[in-house]
N, C-alpha and C positions, 0 to 999 in steps of 0.2 A: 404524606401521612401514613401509609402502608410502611414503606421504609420504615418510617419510626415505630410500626407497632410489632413488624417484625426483631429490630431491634432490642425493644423491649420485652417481649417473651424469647428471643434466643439467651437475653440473659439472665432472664427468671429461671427459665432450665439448669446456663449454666453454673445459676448462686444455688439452688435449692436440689440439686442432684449430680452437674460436673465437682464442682466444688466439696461436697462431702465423700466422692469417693476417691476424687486426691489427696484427701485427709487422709479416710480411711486406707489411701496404700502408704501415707507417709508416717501414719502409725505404729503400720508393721515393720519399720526401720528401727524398733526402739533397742536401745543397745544393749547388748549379748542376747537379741533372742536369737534365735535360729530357724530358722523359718524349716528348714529339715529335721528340724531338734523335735520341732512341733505336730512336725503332719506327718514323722516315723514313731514317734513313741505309738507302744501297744498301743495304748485306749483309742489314739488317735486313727489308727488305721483301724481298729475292729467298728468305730461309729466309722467310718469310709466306708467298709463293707457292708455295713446294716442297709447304708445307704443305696449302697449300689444293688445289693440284692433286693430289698423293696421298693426303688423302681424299677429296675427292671420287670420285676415279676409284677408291679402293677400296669407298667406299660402292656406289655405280654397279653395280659387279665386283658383288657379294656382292647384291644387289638382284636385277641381273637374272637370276642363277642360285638362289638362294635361293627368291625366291618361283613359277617356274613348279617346282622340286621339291617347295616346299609343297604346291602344287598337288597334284601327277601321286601324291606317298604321300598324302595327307592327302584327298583326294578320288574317286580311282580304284582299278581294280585294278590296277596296277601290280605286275608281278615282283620279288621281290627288297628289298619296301618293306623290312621291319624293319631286311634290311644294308645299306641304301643310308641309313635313317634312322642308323643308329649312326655307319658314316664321314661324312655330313654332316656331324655333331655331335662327332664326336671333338676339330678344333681348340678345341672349347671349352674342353677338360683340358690344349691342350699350350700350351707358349709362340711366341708368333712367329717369334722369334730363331730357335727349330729348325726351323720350316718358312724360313724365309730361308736358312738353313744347306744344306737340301736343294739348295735350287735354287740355290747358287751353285756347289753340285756337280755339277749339271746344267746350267747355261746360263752359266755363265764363259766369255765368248767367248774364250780363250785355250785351257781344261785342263777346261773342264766335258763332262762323258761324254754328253749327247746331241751336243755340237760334236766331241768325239772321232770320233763314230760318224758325226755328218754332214755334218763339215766346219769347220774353221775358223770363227767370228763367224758360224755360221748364228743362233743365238740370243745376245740377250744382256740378262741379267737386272737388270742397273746401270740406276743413273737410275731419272727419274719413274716411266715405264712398269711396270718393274718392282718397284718398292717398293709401285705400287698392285695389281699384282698378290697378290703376296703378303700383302699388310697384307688383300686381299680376300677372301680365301682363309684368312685364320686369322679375320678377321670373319666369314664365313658364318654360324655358327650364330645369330651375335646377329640378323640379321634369320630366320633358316631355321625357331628355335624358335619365337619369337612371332606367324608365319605360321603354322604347323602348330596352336599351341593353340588361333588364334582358330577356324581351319578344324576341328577338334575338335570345339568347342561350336556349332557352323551344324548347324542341322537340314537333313536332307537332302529336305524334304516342301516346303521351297523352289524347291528344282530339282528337283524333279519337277512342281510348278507350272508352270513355265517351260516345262518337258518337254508339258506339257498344250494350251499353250498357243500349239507349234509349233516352240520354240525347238529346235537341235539339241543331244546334249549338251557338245562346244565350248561353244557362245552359253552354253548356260545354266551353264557352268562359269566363263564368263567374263565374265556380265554378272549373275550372282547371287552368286557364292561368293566372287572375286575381289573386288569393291568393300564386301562386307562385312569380309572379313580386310585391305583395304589399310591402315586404320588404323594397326594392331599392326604390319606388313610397313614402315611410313612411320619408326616408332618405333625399329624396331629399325633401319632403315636411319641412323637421327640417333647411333643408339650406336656404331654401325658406323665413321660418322665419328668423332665424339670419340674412340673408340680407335685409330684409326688417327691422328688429329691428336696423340694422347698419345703414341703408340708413340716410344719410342726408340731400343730395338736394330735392328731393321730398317731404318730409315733412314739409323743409321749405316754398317750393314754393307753395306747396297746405293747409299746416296749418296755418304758420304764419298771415295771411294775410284773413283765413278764419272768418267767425262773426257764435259764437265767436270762437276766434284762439284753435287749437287744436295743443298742444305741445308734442311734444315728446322728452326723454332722449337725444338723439344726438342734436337737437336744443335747448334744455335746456342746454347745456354742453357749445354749443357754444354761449348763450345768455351769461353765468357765465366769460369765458373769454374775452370775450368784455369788462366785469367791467373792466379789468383791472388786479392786482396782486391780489388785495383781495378776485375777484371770483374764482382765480384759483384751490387753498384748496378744497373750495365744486366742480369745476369741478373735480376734482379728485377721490373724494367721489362718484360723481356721476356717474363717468365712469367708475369704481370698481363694480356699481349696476349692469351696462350694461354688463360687464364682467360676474359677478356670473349669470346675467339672460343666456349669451352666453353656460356658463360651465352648467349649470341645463338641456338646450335644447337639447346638445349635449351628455349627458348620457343618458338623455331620450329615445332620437334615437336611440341610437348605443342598450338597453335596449328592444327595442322595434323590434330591426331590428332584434337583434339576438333569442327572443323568436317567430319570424314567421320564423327564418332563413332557407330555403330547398337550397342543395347543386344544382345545376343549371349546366346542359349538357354544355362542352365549346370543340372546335377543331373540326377536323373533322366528320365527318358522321351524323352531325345533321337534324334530316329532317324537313323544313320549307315549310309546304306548306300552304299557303295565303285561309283563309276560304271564300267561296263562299257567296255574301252579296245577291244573286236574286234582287229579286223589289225593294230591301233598298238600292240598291249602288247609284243610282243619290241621293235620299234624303238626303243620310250620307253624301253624297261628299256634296252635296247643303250648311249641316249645319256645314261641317267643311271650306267649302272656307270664310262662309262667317263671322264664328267666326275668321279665322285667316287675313282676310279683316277688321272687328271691331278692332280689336287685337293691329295687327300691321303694317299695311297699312295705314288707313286712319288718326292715328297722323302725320303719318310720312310725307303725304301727305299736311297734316292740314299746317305740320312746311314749308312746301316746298310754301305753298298759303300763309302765312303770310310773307316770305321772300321779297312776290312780292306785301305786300298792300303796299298804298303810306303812310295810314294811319291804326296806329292796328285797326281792328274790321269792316274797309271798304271793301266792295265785288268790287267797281269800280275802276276806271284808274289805273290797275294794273302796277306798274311801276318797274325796276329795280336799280333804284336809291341807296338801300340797299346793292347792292353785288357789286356797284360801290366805295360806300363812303366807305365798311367796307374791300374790300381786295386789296383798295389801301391808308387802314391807316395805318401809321409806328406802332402803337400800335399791331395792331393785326397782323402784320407782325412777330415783337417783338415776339411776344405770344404764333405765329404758330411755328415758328425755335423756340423758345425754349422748346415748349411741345413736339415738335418733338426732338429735341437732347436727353433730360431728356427720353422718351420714349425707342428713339431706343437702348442709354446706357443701360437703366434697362433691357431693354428684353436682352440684349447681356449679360449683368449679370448673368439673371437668368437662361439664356439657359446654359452657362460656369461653372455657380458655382451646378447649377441642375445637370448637368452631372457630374462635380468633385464627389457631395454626392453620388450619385448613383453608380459611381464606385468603392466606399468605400464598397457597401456592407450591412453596418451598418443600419439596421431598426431601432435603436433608432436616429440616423444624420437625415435620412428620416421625421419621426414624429417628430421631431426638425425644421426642415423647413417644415415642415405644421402647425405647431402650428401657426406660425403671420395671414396665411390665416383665420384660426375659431374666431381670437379677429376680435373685431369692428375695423374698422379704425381710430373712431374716441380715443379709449385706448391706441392703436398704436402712433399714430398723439401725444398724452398730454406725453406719458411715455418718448418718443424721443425729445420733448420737454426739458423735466427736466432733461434730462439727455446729452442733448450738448446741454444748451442754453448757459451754459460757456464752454471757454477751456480747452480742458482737454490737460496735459502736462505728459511727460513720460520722466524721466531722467536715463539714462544708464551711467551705471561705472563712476556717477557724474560728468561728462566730457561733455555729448552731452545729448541737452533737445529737444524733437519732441513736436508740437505743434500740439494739434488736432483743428480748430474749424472752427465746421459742422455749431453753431447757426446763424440763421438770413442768412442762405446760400441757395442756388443752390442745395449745395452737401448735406444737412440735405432732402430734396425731395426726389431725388434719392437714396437715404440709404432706405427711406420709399418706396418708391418704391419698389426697392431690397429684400429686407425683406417681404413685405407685402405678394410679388408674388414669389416668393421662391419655390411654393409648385407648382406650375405649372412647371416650368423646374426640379425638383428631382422625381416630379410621371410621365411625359411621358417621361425624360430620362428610369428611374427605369422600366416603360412599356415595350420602345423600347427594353432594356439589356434583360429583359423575352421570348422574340423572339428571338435576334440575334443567327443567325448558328454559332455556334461556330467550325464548321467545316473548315470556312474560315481562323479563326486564327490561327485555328489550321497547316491549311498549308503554312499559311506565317510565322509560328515560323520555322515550316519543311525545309522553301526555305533557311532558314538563318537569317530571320527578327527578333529585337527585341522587346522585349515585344511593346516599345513605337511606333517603325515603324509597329509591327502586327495592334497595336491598331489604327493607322491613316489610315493606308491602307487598313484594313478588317474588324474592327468595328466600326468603326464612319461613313463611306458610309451606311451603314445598319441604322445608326439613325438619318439620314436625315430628313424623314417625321418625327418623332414624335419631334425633335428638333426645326426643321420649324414651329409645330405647336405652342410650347412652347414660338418661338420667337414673331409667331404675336398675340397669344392672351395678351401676356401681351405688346405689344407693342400699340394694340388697347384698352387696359381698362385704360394703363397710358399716351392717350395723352390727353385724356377729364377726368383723372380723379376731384375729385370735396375734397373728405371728408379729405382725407390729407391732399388736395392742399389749402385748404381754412384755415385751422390749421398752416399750415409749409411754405408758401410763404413769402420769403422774401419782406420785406417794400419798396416800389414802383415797384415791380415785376407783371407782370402776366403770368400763361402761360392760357390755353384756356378751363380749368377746371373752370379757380377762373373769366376771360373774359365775359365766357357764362353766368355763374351764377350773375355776376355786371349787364349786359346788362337787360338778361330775368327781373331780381327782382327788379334794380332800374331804369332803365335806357331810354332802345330803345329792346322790344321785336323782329321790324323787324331784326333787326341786329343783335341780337341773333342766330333767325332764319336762317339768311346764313352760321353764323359758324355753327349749326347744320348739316344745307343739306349738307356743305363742306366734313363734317365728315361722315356722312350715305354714302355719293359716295367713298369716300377714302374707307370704309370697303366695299361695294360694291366691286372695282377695285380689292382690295386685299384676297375676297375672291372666286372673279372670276379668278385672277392669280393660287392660289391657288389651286384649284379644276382643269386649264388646265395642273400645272404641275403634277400632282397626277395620270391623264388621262394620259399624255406623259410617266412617268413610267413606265405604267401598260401594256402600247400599244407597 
């Protein structure tokens, strides 16, 4: 029975993600394109550049702020650790787009409210500069966490060695603690990149429209399909670029991770004790509140004061006429029930089908559903495309014909969805199974229980919390998702990915701004429920 179940999710995998991106490279065979015709023209290399220079400089960004905060919580006393650790971490739940959003609220050189306040073009958020900003700044966490965890598991009986041996404790924070966590700090800076290199709403919203416009590969891809049928060949070409830049980043890392690799104290008996900061702790607490105040507070805030102008870019008769018109229009009603339906399906996917891999066993099932997570969304989005945008039809012992068709659907979203976030429900299932006492099952086989009655009764209670977490993080990345939803939405559809993105870029900013704050408070509520059941367990 295992046999057959692994069976059958190895070839759900590879129908709904092997399969479309064999399409997708056999696409790019169409005849006379030129695959160097395509990724050497001008435009083609100046959106390569846009690329490369806004991730890199948002890797960079989130690097160098990321890991001295790993540090200063994760090593010292520092003031203020646990709320400085939560706003660190919060971009992890929101989407880009809304932090982009912020800040074009604030730094519009024309109508943004710190140029209101300080002047005309004192700042301005267009362009490179800017897109690396922000793309930095919603990446934080992915370098910020996996600093902190490695720094976690470091016994602190190291640096106190150091400490012994004359080192001050700087030196010994910085030539003991430091070089054991850069590994992890290297890795999450390579994801850093790739999402930033995948990002697609942010680059639009701060390059397109920049003077002059800075392009990058993901909105270069989606300019190509807009043409119509005949951009599509070079979108393909071009998203193949995106792709081999994806695979070069991520040998690099894993290269790079494993030649600093030191094997890292895990379980009990670790000793952690918090290094003494003297006269520097109000200072350090001073310049970490108030980067994570810059960070991630005051777009958030930005978005929440434009929800209530009457007029974008006006500071008076704040009105709420915005959160009247826009969540009592059947559109965005429309938008909300359906990114919520599509959302909470996909996470129930992926928490059901994460666990199924996971119980398999199989480490090559595992890195099969992580694989969709390291492609761009936007390679994802084009291969799923070409590969149900017809029906596909299965006829059995000639008798009975099944009809697939995903194209111009609901259910083509939700596949992508599925797929995408895959790797979230099979690594904290696979986590939680690392832990489980197997001592429990072992005595409910004893009582008389069956494998499947041990396994509901005595191991699936145990993988509550990491399941729970599986269900809302993908539940909060696909209700506002944007790079998918803007590729695979069905023709007079919205849900409140492709809503937010119409409003903010063409539209009505305030009313953008309300679906934003809607969403900031919904992951608020949800990661305050969160956090009370976790405390309820424990207690």
């Amino acid at each position: 029975m295992k046999r057959v179940g692994t069976t059958v999710l190895a070839l759900g995998l590879a129908f709904f993600f092997g399969l479309p991106l064999c399409l997708l490279l056999w696409q790019a065979r169409a005849p006379g394109l030129s695959w160097t015709g395509v990724w050497l023209a001008p435009e083609s290399l100046q959106a390569l550049t846009g690329t490369l220079v806004t991730s890199l400089g948002a890797a960079a960004f989130a690097f160098s702020i990321a890991v001295p905060m790993a540090l200063l919580i994760g090593r010292t006393e520092l003031p203020l650790r646990s709320g400085l650790k939560a706003l660190f971490t919060l971009p992890a739940a929101l989407p880009p787009f809304i932090l982009g959003m912020g800040w074009v609220s604030l730094a519009n050189p024309r109508a943004g409210l710190l140029n209101l306040v300080l002047g005309a073009g004192t700042f301005d958020i267009y362009g490179r500069l800017g897109i690396s900003f922000v793309l930095g700044s919603a990446g934080l966490p992915l370098v910020f966490l996996p600093t902190l965890a490695a720094l976690s598991r470091l016994d602190s009986s190291l640096e106190e060695a150091a400490r012994i041996s004359g080192a001050s404790p700087l030196r010994a924070l910085l030539s003991v603690s430091l070089p054991l966590a850069l590994p992890a700090a290297l890795s999450g800076t390579a994801l850093c990149f790739l999402f930033s290199a995948s990002a697609f709403g942010v680059p639009y919203l701060l390059g397109v429209t920049a003077s002059p416009p800075t392009p990058t590969l993901t909105t270069r891809i989606y300019g190509e399909i807009l043409m119509g049928q005949g951009g599509l060949p070079r979108a393909v070409v071009l998203s193949l670029e995106l792709l081999v830049l994806a695979g070069l980043v991520l040998l690099g890392s894993r290269a790079l991770a494993k030649r600093g690799e030191v094997r890292l104290s895990s379980g009990k008996g670790i000793s952690i004790r918090p290094m003494p900061l003297g006269r520097w702790r109000v200072p350090l607490a001073t310049v970490g509140a108030f980067l994570a105040l810059v960070l991630v507070v005051l777009p958030l805030l930005a978005v929440a004061l434009t929800s209530v102008q009457p007029v974008w870019g006006q500071l008076t008769g704040l009105t709420m006429k915005h959160w009247g018109s826009v969540l009592g229009n059947p559109r965005t009603i429309d938008a909300t029930l359906r990114s919520l339906a599509l959302a909470a399906t996909a996470a129930g996917l992926v928490t059901v089908l994460g666990l199924a891999i996971a119980t398999t066993r199989r480490r090559s099932l595992e890195l099969s559903a992580g694989a969709p997570y390291a492609i761009p969304g936007t390679v994802l989005a084009l291969a799923l495309l070409i590969a149900f945008s017809r029906d596909v039809r299965f006829v059995l012992f000639d008798q009975v014909a099944l009809v697939l068709a995903l194209g111009n659907s609901l259910w083509l979203l939700l596949v992508a969805y599925t797929v995408k976030h895959l790797a979230f429900g099979a690594r904290n299932a696979a986590d939680g199974l690392a832990q489980v006492d197997g001592t429990l099952t072992e005595a409910a086989r004893l009582s008389g229980a069956g494998p499947v009655r041990a396994f509901f009764d005595a191991t699936l209670p145990q993988l509550r919390a990491p399941l729970v977490a599986a269900f809302l993080v993908t539940f909060l990345t696909c209700v506002t998702e944007l790079t998918l939803s803007v590729l695979l939405i069905p023709t007079g559809r919205d849900v409140l990915g492709t809503l937010l993105f119409e409003l903010q870029s063409y539209a009505d900013p305030g009313s953008a701004a309300v679906i934003a704050c809607a969403f900031v408070l919904l992951v608020l509520v949800l990661q305050l429920a969160q956090s009370l059941l976790t405390r309820r367990r424990l207690s």
